[in-house]
Steps between C-alpha positions, in 0.01 A plus 500: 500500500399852438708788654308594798472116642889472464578803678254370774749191541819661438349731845392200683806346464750758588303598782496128684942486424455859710297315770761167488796760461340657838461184711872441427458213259573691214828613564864352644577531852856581619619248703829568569565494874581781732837594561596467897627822625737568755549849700843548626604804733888523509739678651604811737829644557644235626377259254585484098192433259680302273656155685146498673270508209727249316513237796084559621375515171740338246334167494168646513540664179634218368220303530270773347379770768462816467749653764435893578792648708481759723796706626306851535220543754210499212360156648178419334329464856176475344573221210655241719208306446607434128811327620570141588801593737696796651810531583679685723878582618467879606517653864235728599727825587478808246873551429463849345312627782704322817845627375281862407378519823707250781670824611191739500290635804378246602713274316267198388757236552419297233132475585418612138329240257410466143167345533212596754289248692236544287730368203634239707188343567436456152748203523321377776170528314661304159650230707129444699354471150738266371786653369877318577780740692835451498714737727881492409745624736392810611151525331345421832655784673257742577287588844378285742111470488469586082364303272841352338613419875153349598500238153915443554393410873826631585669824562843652433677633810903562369778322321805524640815476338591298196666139627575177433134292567442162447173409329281169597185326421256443777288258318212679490344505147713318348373553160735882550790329531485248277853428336680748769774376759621720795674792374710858662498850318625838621106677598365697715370274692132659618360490787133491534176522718298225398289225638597182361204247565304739228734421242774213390840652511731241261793665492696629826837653592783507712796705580695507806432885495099475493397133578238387298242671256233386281633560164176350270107442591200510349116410557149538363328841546141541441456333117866622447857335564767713636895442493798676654894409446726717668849440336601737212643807623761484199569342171664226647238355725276564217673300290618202760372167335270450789294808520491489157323153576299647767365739280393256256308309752317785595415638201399116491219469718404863452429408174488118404736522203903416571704787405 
């Protein structure tokens, strides 16, 4: 074979690996799955970081998620779409501005918020597209007629007092209460604005200072799924046995894997 012919070949031959290389049958495709990805967005002053990250996402990581925390206000509005869940356990007042301002002229008596309607209704948007919500405590506080009001189908109106409430199951969806018995903390105890045949409250209340409360519901929204608990105002509800179990039975059927 003289020198000409075999560079001919040599050519011919490297250039059809290039074309097999390009079609993707040439080379080794990654297959490793995706990581799920959760976006949590904890605390305000009345709320430490810490005990809520470790009970909300603890069991998430443990099964191999990637959990971003939150405790500033740089909320990546515009990449919910990359995560499989958000959660949230922060009121909607502005500290820094309400105590800056509560005394000014015109005081704004706690009116201030962190987030404008235009951010809020990114949550709405995510949860119509798919996307699972899961509102802890006081994550669904914010103004009537928002976006995170409108997908929590509920609305927070005060808390008084901390007391003595006794926790029950209602029966509804039972799959969120799996494993859980009646149970009482020392909570607020919330009251709320809500109308109930939109969504399943599970879990109520009663005190003999308040009556009764829903304390747990949850329901579809658009493609999405949307939870709310209300018990864990401190470290000790957090950590009672049975929210703990709650929480795991949301994160449940957010998800489909047991935490």
């Amino acid at each position: 074979m003289n020198t000409t012919r075999r560079h001919i070949l040599k050519t011919s031959t490297a250039c059809g690996m290039a074309l097999l290389g390009g079609a993707g049958l040439g080379r080794t495709q990654d297959t490793t799955p995706r990581k799920k990805r959760v976006l949590a967005i904890l605390g305000d002053a009345y709320h430490c970081v810490a005990p809520l990250d470790s009970v909300l996402l603890g069991g998430l990581r443990k099964n191999g998620w990637e959990a971003v925390t939150i405790m500033d206000y740089a909320v990546p509005f515009d990449d919910f779409g990359s995560f499989d869940l958000i959660v949230q356990s922060r009121e909607g007042r502005e500290y820094v501005n309400y105590y800056r301002n509560r005394d000014g002229n015109p005081p704004n008596k706690g009116e201030a918020r962190w987030l404008t309607p235009a951010q809020e209704q990114k949550y709405e948007d995510y949860v119509n597209a798919g996307g699972n919500f899961f509102s802890y405590h006081d994550g669904f506080s914010y103004p009537k007629g928002n976006g995170i009001s409108r997908i929590a189908r509920s609305y927070f109106v005060r808390h008084p007092a901390v007391v003595s409430i006794n926790v029950t199951l209602t029966g509804k969806m039972p799959e969120l209460t799996e494993g859980m018995t009646p149970f009482t903390v020392a909570d607020e105890e919330y009251q709320v604005e809500m109308d109930e045949s939109q969504t399943s409250v599970f879990l109520e209340s009663h005190s003999p200072e308040h009556g009764r409360a829903p304390q747990g519901w949850a329901h579809t929204y658009g493609k999405g799924k949307v939870a709310v608990l209300i018990p864990g105002h401190n470290v000790a509800t957090q950590s009672h046995p049975m929210v703990q179990r709650c929480i795991h039975n949301i994160l449940w059927w957010l998800t489909g894997e047991r935490v």
